[in-house]
C-alpha positions in Angstrom: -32.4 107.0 -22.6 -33.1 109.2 -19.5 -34.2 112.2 -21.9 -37.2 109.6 -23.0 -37.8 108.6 -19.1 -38.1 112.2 -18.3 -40.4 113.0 -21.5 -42.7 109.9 -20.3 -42.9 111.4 -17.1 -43.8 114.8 -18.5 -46.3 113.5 -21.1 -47.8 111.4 -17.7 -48.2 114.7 -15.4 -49.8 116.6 -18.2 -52.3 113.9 -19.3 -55.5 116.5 -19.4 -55.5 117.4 -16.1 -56.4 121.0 -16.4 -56.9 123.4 -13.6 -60.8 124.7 -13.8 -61.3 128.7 -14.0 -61.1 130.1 -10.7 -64.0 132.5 -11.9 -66.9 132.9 -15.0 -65.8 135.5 -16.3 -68.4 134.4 -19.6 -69.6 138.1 -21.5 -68.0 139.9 -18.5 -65.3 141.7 -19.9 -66.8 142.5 -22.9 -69.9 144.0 -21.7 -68.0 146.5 -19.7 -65.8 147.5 -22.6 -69.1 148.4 -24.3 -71.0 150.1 -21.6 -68.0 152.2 -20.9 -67.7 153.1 -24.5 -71.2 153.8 -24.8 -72.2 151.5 -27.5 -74.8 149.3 -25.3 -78.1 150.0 -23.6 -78.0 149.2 -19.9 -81.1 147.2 -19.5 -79.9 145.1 -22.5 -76.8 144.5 -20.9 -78.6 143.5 -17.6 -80.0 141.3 -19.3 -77.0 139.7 -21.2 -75.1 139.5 -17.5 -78.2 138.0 -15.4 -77.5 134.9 -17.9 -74.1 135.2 -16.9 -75.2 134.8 -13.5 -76.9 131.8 -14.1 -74.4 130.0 -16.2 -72.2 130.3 -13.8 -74.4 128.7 -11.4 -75.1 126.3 -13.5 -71.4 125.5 -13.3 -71.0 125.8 -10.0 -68.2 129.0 -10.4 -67.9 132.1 -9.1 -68.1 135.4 -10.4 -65.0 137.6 -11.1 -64.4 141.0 -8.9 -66.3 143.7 -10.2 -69.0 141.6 -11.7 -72.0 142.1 -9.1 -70.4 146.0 -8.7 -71.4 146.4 -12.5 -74.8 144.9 -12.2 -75.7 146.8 -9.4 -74.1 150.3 -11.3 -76.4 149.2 -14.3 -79.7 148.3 -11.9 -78.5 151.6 -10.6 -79.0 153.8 -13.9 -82.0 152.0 -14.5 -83.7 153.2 -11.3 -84.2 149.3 -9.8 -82.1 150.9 -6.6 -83.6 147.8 -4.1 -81.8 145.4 -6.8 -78.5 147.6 -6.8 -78.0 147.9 -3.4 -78.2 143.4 -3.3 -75.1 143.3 -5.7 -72.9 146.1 -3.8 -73.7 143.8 -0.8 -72.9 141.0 -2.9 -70.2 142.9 -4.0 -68.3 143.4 -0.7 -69.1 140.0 0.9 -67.3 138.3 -2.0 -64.3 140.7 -2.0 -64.3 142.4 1.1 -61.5 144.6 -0.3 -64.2 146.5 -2.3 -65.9 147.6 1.0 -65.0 151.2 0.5 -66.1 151.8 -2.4 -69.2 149.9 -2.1 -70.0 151.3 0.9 -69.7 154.7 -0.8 -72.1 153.5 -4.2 -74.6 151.9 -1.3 -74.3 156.2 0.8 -74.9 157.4 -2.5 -77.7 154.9 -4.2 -80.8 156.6 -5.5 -79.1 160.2 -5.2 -79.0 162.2 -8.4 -75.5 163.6 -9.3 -74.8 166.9 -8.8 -73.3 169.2 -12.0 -69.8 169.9 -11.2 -68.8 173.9 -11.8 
């Protein structure tokens, strides 16, 4: 009998109540996966993420880590350096233990790489 109390209790605490997302992570993870491999065009991708963005704000949820980093990389390659240097600073407000690195992609924005030897 107190093996059906305790499953009634159980079955009450788990009636739906699920905990929301903490980020919206949406086409995220998969869009990096393919710009790293190579197999997407940045501006398409851009695009595909700036709907992220807006879902997301839609939903009222935040962005993972690394989200407005990749954005800005991929404004970045595409030469929009004013709209880079808005999602490092994005970037490092959010999660301020990316300042060092952004802070290094934000000294560096608009240079051209040099060829190693």
């Amino acid at each position: 009998m107190a093996g059906l109390g305790l499953l009634g209790c159980l079955a009450a605490c788990s009636n739906g109540s699920k905990t929301p997302p903490l980020y919206s992570w949406q086409d995220f993870p998969p869009q990096q996966y393919l710009y790293l491999k190579g197999q997407t065009d940045p501006q398409a991708q851009i695009i595909v993420l700036e709907k992220d963005v807006q879902k997301a704000q839609a939903k009222g949820l935040a962005l993972p880590p690394g989200f407005h980093a990749h954005l800005g990389m991929l404004y970045a390659t595409t030469g929009r350096t004013d709209l880079a240097q808005q999602e490092f600073s994005q970037e490092k407000t959010l999660f301020p233990e990316s300042a060092t690195y952004m802070d290094f992609l934000l000294n560096n924005l608009g240079q051209k790489a040099q060829p190693s030897s």
